[in-house]
PANU-763121 format. One line per field, with one value per residue: x negated, y negated, z of N, C-alpha, C, O in turn. Coordinates in pm, whole numbers, plus 50000, padded with zeros to 5 digits. Atoms other than C-alpha are relative to their C-alpha. Example, Ala and Ser with C-alpha at 12.3 -4.5 7.8 and 13.67 -1.06 7.14 Angstrom:
% PANU-763121
n.c1	c(49911 50082);
n.c2	c(50119 50119);
n.c3	c(50000 49994);
ca.c1	c(48770 48633);
ca.c2	c(50450 50106);
ca.c3	c(50780 50714);
c.c1	c(49910 50077);
c.c2	c(49880 49891);
c.c3	c(50000 50073);
o.c1	c(49806 50026);
o.c2	c(49882 49780);
o.c3	c(50066 50090);
END
This chain:
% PANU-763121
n.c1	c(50010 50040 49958 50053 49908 50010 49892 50029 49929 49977 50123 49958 50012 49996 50043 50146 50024 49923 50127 50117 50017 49989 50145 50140 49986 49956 50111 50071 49944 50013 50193 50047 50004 49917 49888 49884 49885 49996 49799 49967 49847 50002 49883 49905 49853 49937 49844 49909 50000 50119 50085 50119 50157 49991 50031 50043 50110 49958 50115 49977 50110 49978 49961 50019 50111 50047 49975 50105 50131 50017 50035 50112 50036 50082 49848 49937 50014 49992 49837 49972 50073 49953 49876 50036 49998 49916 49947 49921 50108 49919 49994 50007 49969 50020 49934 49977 49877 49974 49913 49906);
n.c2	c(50141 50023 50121 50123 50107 50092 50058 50159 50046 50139 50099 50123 50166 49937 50041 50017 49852 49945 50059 49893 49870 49936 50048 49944 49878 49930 49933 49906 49826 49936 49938 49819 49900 49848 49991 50050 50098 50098 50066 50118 50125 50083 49974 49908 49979 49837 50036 50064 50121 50016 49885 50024 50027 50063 49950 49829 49946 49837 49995 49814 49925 49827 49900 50016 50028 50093 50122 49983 50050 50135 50062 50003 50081 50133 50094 49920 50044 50180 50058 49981 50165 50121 50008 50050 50145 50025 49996 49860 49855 49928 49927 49972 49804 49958 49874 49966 50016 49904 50022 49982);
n.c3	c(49970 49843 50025 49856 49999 49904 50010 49924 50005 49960 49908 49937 50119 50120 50126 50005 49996 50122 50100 49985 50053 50167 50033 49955 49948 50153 50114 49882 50041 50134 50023 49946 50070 49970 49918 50136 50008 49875 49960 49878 50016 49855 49939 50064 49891 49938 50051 49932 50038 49978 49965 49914 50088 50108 50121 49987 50108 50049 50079 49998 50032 50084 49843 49873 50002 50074 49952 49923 50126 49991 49877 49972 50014 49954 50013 49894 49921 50001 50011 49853 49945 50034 49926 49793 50007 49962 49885 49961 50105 50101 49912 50131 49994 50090 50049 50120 50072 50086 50092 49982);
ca.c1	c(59359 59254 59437 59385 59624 59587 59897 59823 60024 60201 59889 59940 59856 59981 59875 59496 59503 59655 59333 59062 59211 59295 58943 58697 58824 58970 58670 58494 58699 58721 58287 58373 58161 58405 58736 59045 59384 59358 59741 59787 60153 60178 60521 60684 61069 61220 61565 61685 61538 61187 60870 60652 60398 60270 60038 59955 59639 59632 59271 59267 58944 58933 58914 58821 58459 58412 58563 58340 58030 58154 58198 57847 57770 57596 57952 58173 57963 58018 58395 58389 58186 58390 58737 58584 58649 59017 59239 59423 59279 59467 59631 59487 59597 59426 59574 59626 59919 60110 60310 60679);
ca.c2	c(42784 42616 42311 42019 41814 41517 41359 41002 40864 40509 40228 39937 39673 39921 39678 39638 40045 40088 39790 40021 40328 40292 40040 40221 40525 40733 40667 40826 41161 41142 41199 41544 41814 42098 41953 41936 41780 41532 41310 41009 40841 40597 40606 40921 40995 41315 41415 41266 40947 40792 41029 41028 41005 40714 40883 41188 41308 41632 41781 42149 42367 42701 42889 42831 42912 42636 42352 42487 42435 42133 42007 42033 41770 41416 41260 41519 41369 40951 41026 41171 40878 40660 40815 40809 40423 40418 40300 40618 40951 41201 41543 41803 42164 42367 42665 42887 42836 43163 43225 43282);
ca.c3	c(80642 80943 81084 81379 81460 81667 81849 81975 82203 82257 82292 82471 82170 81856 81588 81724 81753 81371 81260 81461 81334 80947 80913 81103 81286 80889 80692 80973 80919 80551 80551 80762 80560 80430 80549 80272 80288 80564 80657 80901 80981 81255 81471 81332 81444 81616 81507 81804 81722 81865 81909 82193 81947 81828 81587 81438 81193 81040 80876 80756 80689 80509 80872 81207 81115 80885 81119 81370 81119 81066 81386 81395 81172 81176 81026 81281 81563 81457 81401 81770 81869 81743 81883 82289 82169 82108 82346 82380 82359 82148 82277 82008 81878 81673 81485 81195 81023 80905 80635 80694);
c.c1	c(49998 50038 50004 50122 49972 50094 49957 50153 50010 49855 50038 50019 49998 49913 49829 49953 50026 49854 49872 49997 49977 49820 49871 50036 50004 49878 49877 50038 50024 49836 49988 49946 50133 50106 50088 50093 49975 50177 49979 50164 49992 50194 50119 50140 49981 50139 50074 49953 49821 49911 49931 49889 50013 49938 49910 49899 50009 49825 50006 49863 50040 50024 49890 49843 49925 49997 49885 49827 50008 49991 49890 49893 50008 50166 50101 49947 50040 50148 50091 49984 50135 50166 50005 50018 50131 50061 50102 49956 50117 50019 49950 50017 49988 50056 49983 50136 50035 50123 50160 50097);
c.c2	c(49984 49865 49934 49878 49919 49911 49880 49950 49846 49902 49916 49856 50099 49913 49997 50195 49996 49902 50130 50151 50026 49908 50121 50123 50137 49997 50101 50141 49997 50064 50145 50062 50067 49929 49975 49903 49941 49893 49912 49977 49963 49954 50075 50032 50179 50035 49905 49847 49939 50110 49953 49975 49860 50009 50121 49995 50170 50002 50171 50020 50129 50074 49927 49981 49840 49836 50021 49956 49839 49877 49957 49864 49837 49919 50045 49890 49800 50034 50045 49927 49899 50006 49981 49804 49960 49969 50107 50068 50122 50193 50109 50157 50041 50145 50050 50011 50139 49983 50042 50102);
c.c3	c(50152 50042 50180 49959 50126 50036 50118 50083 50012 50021 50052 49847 49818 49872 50054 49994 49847 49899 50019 49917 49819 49979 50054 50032 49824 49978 50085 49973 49903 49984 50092 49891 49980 50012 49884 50051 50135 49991 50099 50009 50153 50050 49937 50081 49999 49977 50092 50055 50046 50074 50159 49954 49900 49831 49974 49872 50022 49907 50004 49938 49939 50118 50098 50015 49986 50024 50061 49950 49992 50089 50038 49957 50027 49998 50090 50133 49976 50010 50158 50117 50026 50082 50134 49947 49990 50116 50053 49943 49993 50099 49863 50005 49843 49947 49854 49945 49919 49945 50055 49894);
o.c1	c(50036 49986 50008 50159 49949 50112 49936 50262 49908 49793 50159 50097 49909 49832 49760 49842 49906 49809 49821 49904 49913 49729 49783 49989 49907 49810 49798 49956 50062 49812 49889 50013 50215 50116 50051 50059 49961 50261 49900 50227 49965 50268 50228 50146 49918 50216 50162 49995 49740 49952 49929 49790 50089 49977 49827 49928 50046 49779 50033 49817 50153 50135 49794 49791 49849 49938 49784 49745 49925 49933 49885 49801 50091 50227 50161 50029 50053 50212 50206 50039 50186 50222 50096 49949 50151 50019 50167 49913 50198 49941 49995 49990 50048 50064 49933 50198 49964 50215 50136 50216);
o.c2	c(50055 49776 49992 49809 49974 49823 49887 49949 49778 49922 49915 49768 50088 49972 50027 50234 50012 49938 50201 50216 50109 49982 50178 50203 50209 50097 50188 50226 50112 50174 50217 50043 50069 49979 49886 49799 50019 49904 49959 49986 50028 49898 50028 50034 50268 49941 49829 49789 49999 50176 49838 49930 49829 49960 50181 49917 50253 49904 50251 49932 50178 50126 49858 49894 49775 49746 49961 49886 49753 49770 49862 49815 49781 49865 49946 49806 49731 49955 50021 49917 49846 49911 49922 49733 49860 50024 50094 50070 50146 50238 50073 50241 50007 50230 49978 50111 50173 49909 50105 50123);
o.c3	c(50245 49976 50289 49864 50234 49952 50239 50026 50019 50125 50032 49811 49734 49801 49956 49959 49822 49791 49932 49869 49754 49942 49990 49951 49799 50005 50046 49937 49882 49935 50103 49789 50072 49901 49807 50108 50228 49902 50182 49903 50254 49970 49906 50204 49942 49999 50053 50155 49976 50169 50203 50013 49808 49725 50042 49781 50106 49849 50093 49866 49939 50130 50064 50085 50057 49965 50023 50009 50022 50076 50116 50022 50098 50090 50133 50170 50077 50079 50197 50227 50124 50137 50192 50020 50058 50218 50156 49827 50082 50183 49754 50091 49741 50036 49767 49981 49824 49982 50157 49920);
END
């Protein structure tokens, strides 16, 4: 598995960020080719109480190849489009997740 995480922080006007993102920005990254379990939550805590993040997305691929592939496509490029439009741009880390 192959996984992207995107950690948004703080916007200035949260509720007009949380309309752009769940209306328009999501269905944008559900139409990735290839991509499985996808996740949103908007102002997640830290044990020691508020995050720096106001929000985080999660999208996993089979491997590294297959994001890459997908990256490529027509729906990949609109949902990249579309994030240069938020008002905050996201810090992002991709990895493979191993087992423990």
């Amino acid at each position: 598995m192959f996984k992207v995480i995107f950690l948004y922080p703080r916007p200035s006007d949260p509720e007009a960020f949380k309309r752009q993102y769940v209306e328009r920005h999501l269905p944008l990254c559900k139409a990735i080719p290839n991509s499985g379990r996808a996740s949103y939550s908007f102002e997640p805590q830290a044990p020691s109480g508020t995050s720096e993040w106001f929000c985080i997305f999660e999208i996993e691929f089979d491997d590294r190849q297959q994001w890459q592939l997908s990256m490529m496509s027509p729906e990949a490029q609109a949902a990249q489009q579309d994030a240069s439009t938020l008002p905050v741009q996201p810090v992002i880390l991709l990895f493979e997740p191993q087992k423990v």
